[in-house]
N, C-alpha and C positions, 0 to 999 in steps of 0.2 A: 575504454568502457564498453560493456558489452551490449545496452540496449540502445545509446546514445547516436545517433547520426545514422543510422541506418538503412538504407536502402529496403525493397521488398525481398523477401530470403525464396519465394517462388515455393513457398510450402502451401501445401493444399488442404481442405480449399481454400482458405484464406492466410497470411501471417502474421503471426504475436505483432509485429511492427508495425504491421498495418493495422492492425485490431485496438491496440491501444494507441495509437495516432488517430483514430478516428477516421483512415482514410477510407476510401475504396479503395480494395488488394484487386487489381484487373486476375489473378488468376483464381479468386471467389466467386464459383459460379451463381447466378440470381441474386436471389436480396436474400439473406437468411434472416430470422430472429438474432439468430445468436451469434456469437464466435467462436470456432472450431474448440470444443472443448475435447475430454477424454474419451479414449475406446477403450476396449478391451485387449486391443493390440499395443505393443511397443516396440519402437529399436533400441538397439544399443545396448539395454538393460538388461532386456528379457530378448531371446532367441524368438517366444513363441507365448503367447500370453494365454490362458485358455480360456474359451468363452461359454463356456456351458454355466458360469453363475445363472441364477434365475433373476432377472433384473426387477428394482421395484415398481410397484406400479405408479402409475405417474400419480394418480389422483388419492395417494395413499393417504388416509389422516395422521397415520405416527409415520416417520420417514427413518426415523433413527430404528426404531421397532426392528422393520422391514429389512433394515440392512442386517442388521443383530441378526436376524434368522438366516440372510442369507450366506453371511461370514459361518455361521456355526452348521451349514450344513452345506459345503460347498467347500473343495480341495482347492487349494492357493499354488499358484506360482510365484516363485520368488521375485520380489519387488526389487530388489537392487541383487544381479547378478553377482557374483563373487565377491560378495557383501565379508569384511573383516572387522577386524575389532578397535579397528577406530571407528567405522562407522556404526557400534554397537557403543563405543567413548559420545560419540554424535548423538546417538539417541537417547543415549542414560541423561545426558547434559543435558538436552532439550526437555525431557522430561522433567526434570527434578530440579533446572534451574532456572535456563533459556524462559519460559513458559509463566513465569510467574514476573515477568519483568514487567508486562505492560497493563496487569489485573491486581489492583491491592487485595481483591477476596481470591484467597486461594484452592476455593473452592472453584470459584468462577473459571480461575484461570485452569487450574488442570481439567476440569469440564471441557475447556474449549480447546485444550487442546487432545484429549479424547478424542474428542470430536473430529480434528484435524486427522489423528492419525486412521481412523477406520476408514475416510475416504483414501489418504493417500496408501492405504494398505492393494486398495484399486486403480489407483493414480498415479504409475510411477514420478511423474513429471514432480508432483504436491511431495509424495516423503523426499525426493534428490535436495528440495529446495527448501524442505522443514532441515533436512541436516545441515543444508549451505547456512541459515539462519545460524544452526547453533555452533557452524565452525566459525564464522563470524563474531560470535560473542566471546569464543571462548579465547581467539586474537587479540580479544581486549583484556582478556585476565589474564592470560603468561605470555607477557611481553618476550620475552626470549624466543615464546614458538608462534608472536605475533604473524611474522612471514610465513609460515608454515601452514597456519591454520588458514589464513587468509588467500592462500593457492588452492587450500582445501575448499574453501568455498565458492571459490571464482570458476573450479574447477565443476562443482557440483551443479553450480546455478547455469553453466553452460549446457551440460545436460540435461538439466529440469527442460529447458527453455528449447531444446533441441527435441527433445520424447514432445514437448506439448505440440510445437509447429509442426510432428509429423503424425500426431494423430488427424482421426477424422472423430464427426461425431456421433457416436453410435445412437442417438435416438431417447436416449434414457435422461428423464429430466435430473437425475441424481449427479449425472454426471457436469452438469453447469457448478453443484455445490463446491465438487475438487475445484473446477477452474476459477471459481470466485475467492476460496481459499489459497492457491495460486499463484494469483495477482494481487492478495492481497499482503503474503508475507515476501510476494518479488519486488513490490512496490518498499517494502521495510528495508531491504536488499538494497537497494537503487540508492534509496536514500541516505543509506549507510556509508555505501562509496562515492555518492555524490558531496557528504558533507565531508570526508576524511580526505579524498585527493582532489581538492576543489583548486584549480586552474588561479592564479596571478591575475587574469584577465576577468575583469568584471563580467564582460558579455560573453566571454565564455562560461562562467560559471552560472550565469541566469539562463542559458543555454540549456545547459547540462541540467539546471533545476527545472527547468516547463519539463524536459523531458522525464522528469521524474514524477511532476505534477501530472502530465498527461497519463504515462503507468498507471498510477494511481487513479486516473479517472476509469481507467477501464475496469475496477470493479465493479463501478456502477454499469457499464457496459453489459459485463460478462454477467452477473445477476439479472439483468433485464426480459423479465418473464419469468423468470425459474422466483422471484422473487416470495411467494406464497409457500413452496414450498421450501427454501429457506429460514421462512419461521415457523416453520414444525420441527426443527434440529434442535438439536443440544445451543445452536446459537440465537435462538429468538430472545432470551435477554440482553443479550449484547445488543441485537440490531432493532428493539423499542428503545434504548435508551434516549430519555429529553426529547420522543418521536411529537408532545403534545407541548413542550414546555414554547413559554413567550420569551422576546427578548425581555431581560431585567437590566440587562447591567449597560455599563456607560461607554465600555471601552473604545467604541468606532462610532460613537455621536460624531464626532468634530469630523473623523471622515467618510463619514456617511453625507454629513451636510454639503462638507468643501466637492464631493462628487458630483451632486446635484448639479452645480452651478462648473463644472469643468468644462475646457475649451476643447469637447471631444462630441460626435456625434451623436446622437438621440440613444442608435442600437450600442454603444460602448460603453454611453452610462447608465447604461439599464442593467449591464452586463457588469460592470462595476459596482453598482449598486446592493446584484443579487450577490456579489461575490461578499460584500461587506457582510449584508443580512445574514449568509451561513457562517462567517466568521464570527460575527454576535452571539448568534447559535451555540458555537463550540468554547467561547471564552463562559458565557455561564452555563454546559452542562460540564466545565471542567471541576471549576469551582477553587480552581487553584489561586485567583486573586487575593483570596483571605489565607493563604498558606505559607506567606513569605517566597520559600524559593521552590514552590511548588511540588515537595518529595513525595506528596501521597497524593489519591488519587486516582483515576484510570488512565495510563499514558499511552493508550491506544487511542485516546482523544486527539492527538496533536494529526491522524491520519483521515479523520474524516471532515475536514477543510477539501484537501486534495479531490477525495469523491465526486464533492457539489460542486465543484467551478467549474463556468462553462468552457468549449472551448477557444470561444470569442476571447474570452480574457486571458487564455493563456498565450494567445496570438497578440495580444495586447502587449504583456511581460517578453515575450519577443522581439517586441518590435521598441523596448524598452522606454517607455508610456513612463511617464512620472507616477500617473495617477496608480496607475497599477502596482509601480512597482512598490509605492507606499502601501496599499495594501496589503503589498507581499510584508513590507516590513512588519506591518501589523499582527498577522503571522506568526513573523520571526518572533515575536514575544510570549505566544506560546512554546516555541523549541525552546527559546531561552527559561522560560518557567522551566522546561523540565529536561532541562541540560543534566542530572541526574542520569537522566538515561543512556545508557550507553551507546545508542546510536544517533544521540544529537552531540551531547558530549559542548564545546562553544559553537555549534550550529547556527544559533539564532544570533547571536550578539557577533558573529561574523557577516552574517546576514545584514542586521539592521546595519552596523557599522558602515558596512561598503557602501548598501544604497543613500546613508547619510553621502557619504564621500562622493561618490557619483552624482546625486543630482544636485549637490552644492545649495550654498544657503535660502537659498529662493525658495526652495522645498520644503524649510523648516518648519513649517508651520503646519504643512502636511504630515511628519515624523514626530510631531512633539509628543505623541504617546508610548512612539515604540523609543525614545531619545530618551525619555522620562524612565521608565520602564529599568531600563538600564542600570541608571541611577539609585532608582529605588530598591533594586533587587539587593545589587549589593552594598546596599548602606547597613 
């Protein structure tokens, strides 16, 4: 795997691993706000990137505007050096297919990803990893060129992830937008290979999943401060949704209550607790309960769990915590609601399944929703 177990890669100033681990990278100089996001420089891609765009300004009220003027009057260097026509098969697909998979309004969806592609037009690292996405998908629809496709993408996200850990940051609050974009389709990535070559080994695969969960937390990371500016894009509907709504629904009473009274310390189950509370959150702004097997939708819901969890709790699922990991199962019945999608696929019901088997029947009363669940899905 490529994000998985990894050491610090000594990229400056700080690195991806270390950024999205939450650690301190010792070769990040001071404290920064941020994590190294995009410059106007690349390797690999581009020889030489040029910097004479006019950047926006920071405190711009339209963001999107500002870029729009600065794309249309401003000569480009090519984004992906000696760019062919699979990667122009990679863009057509992301466009016209890939792109509509996780937004039921299709307007919404090709809005956002608009949106994606203007920044990574400046971001080599965002477009490498917008087409490892859609060579990813398209492994899953011609099985014959599954292997194919699937090199193609492992191929590309290594470069994404290599242009990102060796920029610096050029200063420009626009350039946090690419890297929250990012991390947020590398975290799609992760977890597409994490549910497809998922390890025999229970605690390697709950391994392999914090690591995925941690990825994922570092959007919220890499947004941190640039957030304001964020919702002046093309993406402020996405990121108000359910921002006002209350818990309604019932799905994590029973272990919301059983956490309360768990045989873990004060700061665990507070951390347990909040982790429930955002999981409440995303079972009713999904709205998939009343949908049977969940086909419609927004299935870019199942990603923003991942976000809110602290990192207490995923050192928790580490340390393979009952309480926790029943949470996780909890979870799992959102991927299993939208097993539909082609990057959970039986995700979730592999999920809940194993952590039934692992913590054995003692637990069961802990699991009786995501056990339930199961059950009812497919009856």
């Amino acid at each position: 795997m490529l994000i998985f177990s990894r050491q610090c890669d000594e990229s400056k100033p700080s690195c991806l691993n270390c950024v999205t681990a939450e650690l301190c990278c010792k070769y990040q100089p001071g404290d920064p706000t941020f994590p190294p996001g995009p410059s106007r420089q690349t390797t690999a891609v581009n020889d030489q990137v040029q910097n004479s765009y006019p950047a926006p300004e920071p405190q711009s009220s339209n963001a999107s505007t500002t870029r729009a003027t600065s794309h249309a009057s401003s000569p480009r260097s090519p984004v992906l050096r000696g760019a062919n026509m699979l990667d122009l098969e990679l863009l057509h697909h992301m466009s016209s297919v890939t792109c509509k998979e996780f937004r039921s309004d299709g307007n919404e969806a090709r809005e956002a990803f608009d949106t994606a592609i203007s920044y990574a037009l400046d971001a080599p690292f965002l477009m490498h990893e917008l087409l490892a996405i859609s060579a990813l998908h398209l492994s899953t629809l011609r099985p014959n060129w599954g292997q194919f496709y699937h090199n193609k993408a492992t191929e590309l996200q290594t470069h994404a992830v290599s242009l990102y850990t060796n920029q610096t940051d050029s200063g420009n609050p626009t350039s946090h937008i690419a890297a929250f974009m990012f991390s947020s389709y590398l975290g799609i990535h992760v977890l597409f290979d994490t549910l497809l070559f998922r390890p025999t080994d229970f605690t390697l695969f709950v391994e392999r999943f914090v690591g995925y969960l941690r990825l994922h937390r570092g959007v919220k990371v890499v947004s941190t401060g640039a957030w304001s500016l964020l919702r002046e894009t093309e993406l402020r509907s996405l990121l108000s949704e359910g921002n006002h709504q209350e818990a309604v629904g019932k799905e994590c009473d029973a272990i919301h209550s059983l956490s309360l009274s768990a045989d873990m310390s004060q700061i665990s189950i507070e951390k347990c607790l909040e982790a429930v509370t955002h999981l409440q959150w995303v079972f009713d702004c999904s709205g998939w309960r009343d949908k049977g097997k969940g086909d419609t939708g927004e299935g870019d819901l199942i990603f923003s769990w991942p976000v809110t969890i602290s990192l207490e709790f995923t050192n928790l699922l580490l340390q393979n915590r009952p309480e926790a990991l029943s949470i996780l199962a909890h979870y799992a019945v959102l991927l299993h609601w939208r097993r539909d999608l082609w990057i959970v696929r039986d995700g979730g019901r592999f999920l809940i399944e194993s952590i039934k088997r692992y913590l054995g029947s003692f637990w069961e009363q802990w699991l009786a929703f995501p056990i339930s669940a199961l059950q009812v899905v497919d009856d």
